[in-house]
LUMNU-905403 format. One record per residue (C-alpha): residue in three letters; x, y, z; residue number from 1. Coordinates in steps of 0.2 Angstrom, whole numbers, plus 5000, padded with zeros to 4 digits. Layout:
% LUMNU-905403
<'ala' <X Y Z> NUM>
...
% end
This chain:
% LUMNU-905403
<'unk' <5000 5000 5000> 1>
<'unk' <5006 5017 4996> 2>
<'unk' <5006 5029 5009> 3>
<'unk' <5014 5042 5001> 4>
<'unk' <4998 5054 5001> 5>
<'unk' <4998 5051 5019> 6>
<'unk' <5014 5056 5023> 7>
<'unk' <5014 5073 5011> 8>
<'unk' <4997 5078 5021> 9>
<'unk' <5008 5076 5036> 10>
<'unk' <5022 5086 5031> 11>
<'unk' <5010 5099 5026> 12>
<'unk' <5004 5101 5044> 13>
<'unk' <5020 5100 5053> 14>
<'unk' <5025 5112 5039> 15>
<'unk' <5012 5125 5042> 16>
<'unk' <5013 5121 5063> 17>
<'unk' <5033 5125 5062> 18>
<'unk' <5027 5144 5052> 19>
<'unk' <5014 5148 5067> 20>
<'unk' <5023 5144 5079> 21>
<'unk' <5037 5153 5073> 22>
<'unk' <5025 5168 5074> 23>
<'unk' <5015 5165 5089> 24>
<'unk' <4999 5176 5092> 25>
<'unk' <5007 5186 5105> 26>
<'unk' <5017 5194 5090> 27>
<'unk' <5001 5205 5087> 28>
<'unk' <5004 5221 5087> 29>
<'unk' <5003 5231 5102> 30>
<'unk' <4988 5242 5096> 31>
<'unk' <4979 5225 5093> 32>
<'unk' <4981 5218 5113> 33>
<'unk' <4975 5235 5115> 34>
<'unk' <4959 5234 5109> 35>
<'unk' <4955 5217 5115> 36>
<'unk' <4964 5220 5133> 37>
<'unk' <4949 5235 5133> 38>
<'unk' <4936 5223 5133> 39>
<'unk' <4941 5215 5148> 40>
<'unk' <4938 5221 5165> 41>
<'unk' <4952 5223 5176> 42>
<'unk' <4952 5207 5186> 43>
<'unk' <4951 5198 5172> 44>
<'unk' <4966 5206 5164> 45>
<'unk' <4974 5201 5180> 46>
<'unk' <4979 5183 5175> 47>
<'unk' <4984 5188 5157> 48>
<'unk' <4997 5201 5166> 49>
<'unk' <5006 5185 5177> 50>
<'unk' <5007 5176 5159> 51>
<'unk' <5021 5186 5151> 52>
<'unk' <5031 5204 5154> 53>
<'unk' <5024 5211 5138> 54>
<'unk' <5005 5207 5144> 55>
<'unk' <5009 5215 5162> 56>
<'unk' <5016 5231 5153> 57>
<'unk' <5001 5231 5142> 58>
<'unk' <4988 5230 5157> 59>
<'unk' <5000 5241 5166> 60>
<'unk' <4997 5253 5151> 61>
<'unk' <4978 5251 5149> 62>
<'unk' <4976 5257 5170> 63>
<'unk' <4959 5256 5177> 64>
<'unk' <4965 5245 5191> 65>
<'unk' <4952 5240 5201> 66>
<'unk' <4958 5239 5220> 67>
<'unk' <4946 5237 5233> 68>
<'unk' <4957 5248 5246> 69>
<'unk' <4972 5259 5243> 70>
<'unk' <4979 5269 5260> 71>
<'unk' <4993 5283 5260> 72>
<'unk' <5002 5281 5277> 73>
<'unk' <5015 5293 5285> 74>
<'unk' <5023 5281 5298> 75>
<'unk' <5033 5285 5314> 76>
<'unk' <5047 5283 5304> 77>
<'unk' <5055 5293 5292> 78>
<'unk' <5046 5279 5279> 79>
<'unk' <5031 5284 5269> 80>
<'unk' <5022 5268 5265> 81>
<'unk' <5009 5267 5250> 82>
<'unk' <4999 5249 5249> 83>
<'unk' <4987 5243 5238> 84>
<'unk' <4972 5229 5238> 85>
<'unk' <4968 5221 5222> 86>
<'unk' <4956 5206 5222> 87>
<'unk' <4970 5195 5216> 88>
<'unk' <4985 5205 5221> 89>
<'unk' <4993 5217 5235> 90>
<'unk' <5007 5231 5233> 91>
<'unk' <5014 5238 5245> 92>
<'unk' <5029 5251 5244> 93>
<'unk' <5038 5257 5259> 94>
<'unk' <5053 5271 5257> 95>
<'unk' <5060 5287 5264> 96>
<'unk' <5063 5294 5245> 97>
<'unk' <5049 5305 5242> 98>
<'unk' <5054 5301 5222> 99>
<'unk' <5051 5282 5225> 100>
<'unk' <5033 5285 5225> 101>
<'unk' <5033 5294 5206> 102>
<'unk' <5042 5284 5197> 103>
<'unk' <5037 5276 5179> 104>
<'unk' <5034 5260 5186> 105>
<'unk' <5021 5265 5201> 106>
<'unk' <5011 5279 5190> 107>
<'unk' <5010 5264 5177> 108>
<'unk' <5000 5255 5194> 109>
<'unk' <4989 5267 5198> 110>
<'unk' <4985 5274 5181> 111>
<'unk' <4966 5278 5180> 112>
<'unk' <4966 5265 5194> 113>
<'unk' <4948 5263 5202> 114>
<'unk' <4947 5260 5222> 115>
<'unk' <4933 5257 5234> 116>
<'unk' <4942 5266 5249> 117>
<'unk' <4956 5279 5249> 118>
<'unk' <4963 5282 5266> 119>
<'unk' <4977 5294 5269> 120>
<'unk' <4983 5297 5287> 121>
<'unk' <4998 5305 5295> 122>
<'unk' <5007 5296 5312> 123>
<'unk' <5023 5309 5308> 124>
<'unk' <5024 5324 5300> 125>
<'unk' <5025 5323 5281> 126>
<'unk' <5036 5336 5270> 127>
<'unk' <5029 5345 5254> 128>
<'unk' <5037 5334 5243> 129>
<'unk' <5029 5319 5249> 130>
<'unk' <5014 5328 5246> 131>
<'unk' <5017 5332 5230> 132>
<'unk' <5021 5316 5225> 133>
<'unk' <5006 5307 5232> 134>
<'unk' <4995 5320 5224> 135>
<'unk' <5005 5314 5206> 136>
<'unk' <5004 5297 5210> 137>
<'unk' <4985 5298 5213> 138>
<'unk' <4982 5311 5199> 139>
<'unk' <4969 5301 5189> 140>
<'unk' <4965 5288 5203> 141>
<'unk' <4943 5289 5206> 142>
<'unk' <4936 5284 5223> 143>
<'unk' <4920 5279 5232> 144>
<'unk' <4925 5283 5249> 145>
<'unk' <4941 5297 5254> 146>
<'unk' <4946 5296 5272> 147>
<'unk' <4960 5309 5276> 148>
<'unk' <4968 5312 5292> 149>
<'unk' <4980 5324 5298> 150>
<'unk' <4986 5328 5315> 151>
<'unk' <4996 5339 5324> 152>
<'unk' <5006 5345 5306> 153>
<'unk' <5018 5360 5306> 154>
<'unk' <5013 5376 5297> 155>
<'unk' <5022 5373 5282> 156>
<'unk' <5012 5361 5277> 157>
<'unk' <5003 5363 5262> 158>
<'unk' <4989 5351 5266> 159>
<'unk' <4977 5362 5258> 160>
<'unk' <4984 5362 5239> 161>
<'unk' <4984 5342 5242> 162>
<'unk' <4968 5340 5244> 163>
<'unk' <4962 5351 5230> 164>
<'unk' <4970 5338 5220> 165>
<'unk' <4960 5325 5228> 166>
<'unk' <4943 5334 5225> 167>
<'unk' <4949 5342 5205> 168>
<'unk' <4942 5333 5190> 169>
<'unk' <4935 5319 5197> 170>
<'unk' <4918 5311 5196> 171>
<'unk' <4911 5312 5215> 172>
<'unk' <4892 5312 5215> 173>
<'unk' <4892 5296 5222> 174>
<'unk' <4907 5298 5234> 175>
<'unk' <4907 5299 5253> 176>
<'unk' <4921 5308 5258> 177>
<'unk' <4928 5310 5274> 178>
<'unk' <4941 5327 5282> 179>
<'unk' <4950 5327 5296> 180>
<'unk' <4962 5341 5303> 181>
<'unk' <4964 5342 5321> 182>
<'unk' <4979 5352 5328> 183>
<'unk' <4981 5356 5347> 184>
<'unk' <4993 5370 5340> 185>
<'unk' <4984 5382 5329> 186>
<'unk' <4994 5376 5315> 187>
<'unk' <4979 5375 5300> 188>
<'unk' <4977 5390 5290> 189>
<'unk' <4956 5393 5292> 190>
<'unk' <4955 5405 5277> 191>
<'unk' <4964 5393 5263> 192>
<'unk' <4955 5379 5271> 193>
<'unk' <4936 5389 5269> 194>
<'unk' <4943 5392 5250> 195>
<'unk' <4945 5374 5246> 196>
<'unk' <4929 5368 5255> 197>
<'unk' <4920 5383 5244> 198>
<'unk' <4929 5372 5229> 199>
<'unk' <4920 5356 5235> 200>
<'unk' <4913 5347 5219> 201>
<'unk' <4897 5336 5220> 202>
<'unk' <4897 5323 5233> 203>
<'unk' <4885 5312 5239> 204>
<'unk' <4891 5313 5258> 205>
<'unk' <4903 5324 5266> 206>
<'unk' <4912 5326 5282> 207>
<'unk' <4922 5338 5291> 208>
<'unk' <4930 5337 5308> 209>
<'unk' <4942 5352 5310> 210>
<'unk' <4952 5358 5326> 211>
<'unk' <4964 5373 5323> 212>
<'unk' <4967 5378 5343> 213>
<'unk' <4976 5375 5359> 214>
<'unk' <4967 5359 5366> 215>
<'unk' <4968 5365 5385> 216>
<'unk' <4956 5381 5380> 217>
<'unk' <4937 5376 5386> 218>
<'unk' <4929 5387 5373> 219>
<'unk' <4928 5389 5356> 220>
<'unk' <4931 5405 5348> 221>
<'unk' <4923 5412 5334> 222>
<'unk' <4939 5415 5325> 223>
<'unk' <4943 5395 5329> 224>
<'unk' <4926 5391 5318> 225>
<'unk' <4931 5385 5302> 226>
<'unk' <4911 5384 5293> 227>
<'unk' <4904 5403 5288> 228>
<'unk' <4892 5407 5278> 229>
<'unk' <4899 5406 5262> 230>
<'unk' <4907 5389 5268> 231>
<'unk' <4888 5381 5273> 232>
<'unk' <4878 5388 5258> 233>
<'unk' <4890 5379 5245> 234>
<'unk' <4889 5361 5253> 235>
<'unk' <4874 5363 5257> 236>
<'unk' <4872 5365 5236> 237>
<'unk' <4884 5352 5234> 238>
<'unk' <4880 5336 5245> 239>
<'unk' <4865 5326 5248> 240>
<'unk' <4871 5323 5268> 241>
<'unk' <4884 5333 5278> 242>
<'unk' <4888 5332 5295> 243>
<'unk' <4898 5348 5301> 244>
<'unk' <4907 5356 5314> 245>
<'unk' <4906 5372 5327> 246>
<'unk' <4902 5388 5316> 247>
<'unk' <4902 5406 5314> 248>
<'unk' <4886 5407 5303> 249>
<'unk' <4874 5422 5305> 250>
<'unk' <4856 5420 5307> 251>
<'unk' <4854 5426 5288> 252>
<'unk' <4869 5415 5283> 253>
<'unk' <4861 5398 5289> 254>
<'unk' <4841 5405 5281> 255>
<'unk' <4850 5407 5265> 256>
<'unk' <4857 5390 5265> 257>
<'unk' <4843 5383 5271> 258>
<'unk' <4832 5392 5256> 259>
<'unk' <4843 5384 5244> 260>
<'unk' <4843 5365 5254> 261>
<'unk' <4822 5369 5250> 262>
<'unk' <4828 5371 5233> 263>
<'unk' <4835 5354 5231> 264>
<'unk' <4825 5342 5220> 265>
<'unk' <4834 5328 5230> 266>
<'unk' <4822 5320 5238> 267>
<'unk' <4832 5314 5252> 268>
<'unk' <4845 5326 5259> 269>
<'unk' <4851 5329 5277> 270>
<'unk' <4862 5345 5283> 271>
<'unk' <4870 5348 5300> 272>
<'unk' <4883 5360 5311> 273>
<'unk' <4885 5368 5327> 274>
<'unk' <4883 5388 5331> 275>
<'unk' <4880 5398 5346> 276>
<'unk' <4865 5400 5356> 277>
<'unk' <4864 5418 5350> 278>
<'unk' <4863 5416 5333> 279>
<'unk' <4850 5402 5336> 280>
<'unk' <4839 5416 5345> 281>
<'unk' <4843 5428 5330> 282>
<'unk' <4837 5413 5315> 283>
<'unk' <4821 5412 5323> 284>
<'unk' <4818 5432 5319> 285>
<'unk' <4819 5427 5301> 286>
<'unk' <4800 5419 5297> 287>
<'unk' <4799 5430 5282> 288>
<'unk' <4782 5421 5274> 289>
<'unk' <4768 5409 5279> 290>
<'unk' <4774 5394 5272> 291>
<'unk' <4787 5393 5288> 292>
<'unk' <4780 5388 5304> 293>
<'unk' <4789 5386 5319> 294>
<'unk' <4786 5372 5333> 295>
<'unk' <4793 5366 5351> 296>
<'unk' <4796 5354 5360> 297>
<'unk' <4806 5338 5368> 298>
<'unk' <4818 5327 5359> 299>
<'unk' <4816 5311 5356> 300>
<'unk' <4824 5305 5373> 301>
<'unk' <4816 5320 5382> 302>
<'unk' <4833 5326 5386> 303>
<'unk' <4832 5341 5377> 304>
<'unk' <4824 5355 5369> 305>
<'unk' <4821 5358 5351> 306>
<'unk' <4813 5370 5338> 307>
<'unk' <4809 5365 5322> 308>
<'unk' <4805 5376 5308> 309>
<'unk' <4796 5369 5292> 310>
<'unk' <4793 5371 5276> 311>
<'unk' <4778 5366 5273> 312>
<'unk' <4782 5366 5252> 313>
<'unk' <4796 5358 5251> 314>
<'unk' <4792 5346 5266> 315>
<'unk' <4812 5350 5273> 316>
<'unk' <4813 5358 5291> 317>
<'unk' <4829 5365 5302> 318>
<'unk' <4830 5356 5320> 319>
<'unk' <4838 5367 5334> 320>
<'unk' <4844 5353 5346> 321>
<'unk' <4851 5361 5363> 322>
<'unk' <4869 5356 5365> 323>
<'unk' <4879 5365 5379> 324>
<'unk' <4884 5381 5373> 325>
<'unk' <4884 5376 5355> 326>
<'unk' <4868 5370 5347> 327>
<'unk' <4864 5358 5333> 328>
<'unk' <4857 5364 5319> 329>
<'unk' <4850 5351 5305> 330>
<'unk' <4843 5353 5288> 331>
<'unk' <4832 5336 5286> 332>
<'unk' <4823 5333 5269> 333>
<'unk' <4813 5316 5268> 334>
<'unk' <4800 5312 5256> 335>
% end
């Protein structure tokens, strides 16, 4: 029998397996993996990345990491520590070079990265630099959820133009975040900080706690108050929930805020700060029209006093809640 036709058939096969794979698929051009690496979600790129060094550049390249937690972390030593949760990777980078955190290789990482929580905290006193190069390496990072911490800084910092560049071209309707400056030595500048709060972008919720004093003083001064009346009328315009600190608002300040909060076509949206007793007393003067009526009576645990005021319109009301020398003050709009 002549096998002959057999054996050409098979040497046409080995023939054309020996071409491809001296040309494997991974030889498709770049712009190629690009476009199918697109349609992939980031976890799913993952595994492709551990395959090769080109795909890893390639994911790398694309960005849109998804990381369920990244946190920013001065430690109590000279260190600066930046680690990163993936679902099916960790990074962590730890160094005392402010540079280390710019690099090529960890803007590639955090490239249009996409993260559930960011939390950045201080437990030394960070430089400018370091700043400057966490604001970079973050540049085009989005968030759900922003915690940031600082304590007891010197004045130097310039904590102010770092946030900015957390809040600046972002989309953050969605997002809760969360501000924290506490100093026992007056060492937070309350005028830049009042012009990057009056630069807040849409939020969903928003939290500030803010102390700029010396701790052993009982009282708070007016000077020490970081929410005014420009301050409260732009997040109350901004945010569907906020939860403030002590104020320097005036009785008209806290009105006009509360006019717009009417305003709001959210149909849930919730408002709060603290301000002294007298300028409580003074926003009760200001019942300008009919569709405001003012009520009394106990809280809820019969502790305490309250006034409400209510638009009957709108169905949104402010509560007066007696609190020591400051009172509570809430916006509350409930469908």
């Amino acid at each position: 029998c002549d096998n002959t036709p057999i054996r050409h058939s098979l040497m046409l096969k080995l023939s054309f397996q020996e071409k491809y794979d001296e040309e494997p698929i991974s030889t498709l051009p770049d712009e190629v993996w690009m476009k199918i690496f697109s349609y992939l979600t980031s976890s799913q790129r993952v595994p492709l990345g551990t395959t090769c060094k080109r795909f890893r550049e390639l994911d790398f390249e694309l960005g849109g990491t998804e990381y369920t937690r990244i946190a920013v972390k001065w430690l109590s030593r000279d260190e600066l520590g930046v680690l990163a949760y993936a679902k099916h990777a960790e990074y962590k980078m730890f160094s005392a070079d402010p540079a280390k955190f710019s690099t090529y290789h960890m803007m590639r990482l955090f490239r249009k990265a996409m993260v559930d929580w960011l939390e950045i905290k201080n437990l030394r006193n960070p430089c400018n630099d370091e700043l400057e190069n966490i604001s970079t390496l973050l540049r085009t990072t989005t968030y759900k959820k922003l915690n940031l911490r600082f304590e007891d800084t010197h004045e130097g910092l310039d904590v102010y133009s770092f946030i900015t560049s957390l809040l600046k071209d972002r989309k953050l309707e969605n997002s809760q975040i969360r501000l924290s400056l506490k100093s026992s030595c007056a060492a937070f500048d309350i005028t830049r900080m009042r012009a990057v709060l009056k630069q807040l972008p849409k939020v969903d919720k928003f939290t500030m706690e803010w102390t700029a004093r010396n701790e052993s003083m009982r009282n708070v001064l007016p000077e020490e108050c970081l929410i005014d009346d420009d301050v409260l009328l732009h997040v109350t315009s901004h945010t569907n929930h906020a939860e403030l600190e002590n104020s320097e608002c005036s009785g008209q300040g806290i009105f006009s805020a509360f006019e717009a909060f009417c305003l709001s076509d959210i149909d849930s949206k919730y408002i709060s700060f603290y301000v002294p007793k007298p300028t409580v007393e003074g926003l009760f003067d200001l019942l300008p029209n009919s569709r405001l009526k003012e009520t009394e009576g106990p809280s809820e645990d019969g502790s305490m006093i309250f006034k409400e005021i209510f638009d009957t319109e709108s169905s949104s009301a402010v509560n007066v809640v007696e609190n020591s020398s400051y009172y509570r003050v809430e916006f509350i709009k409930c469908d």
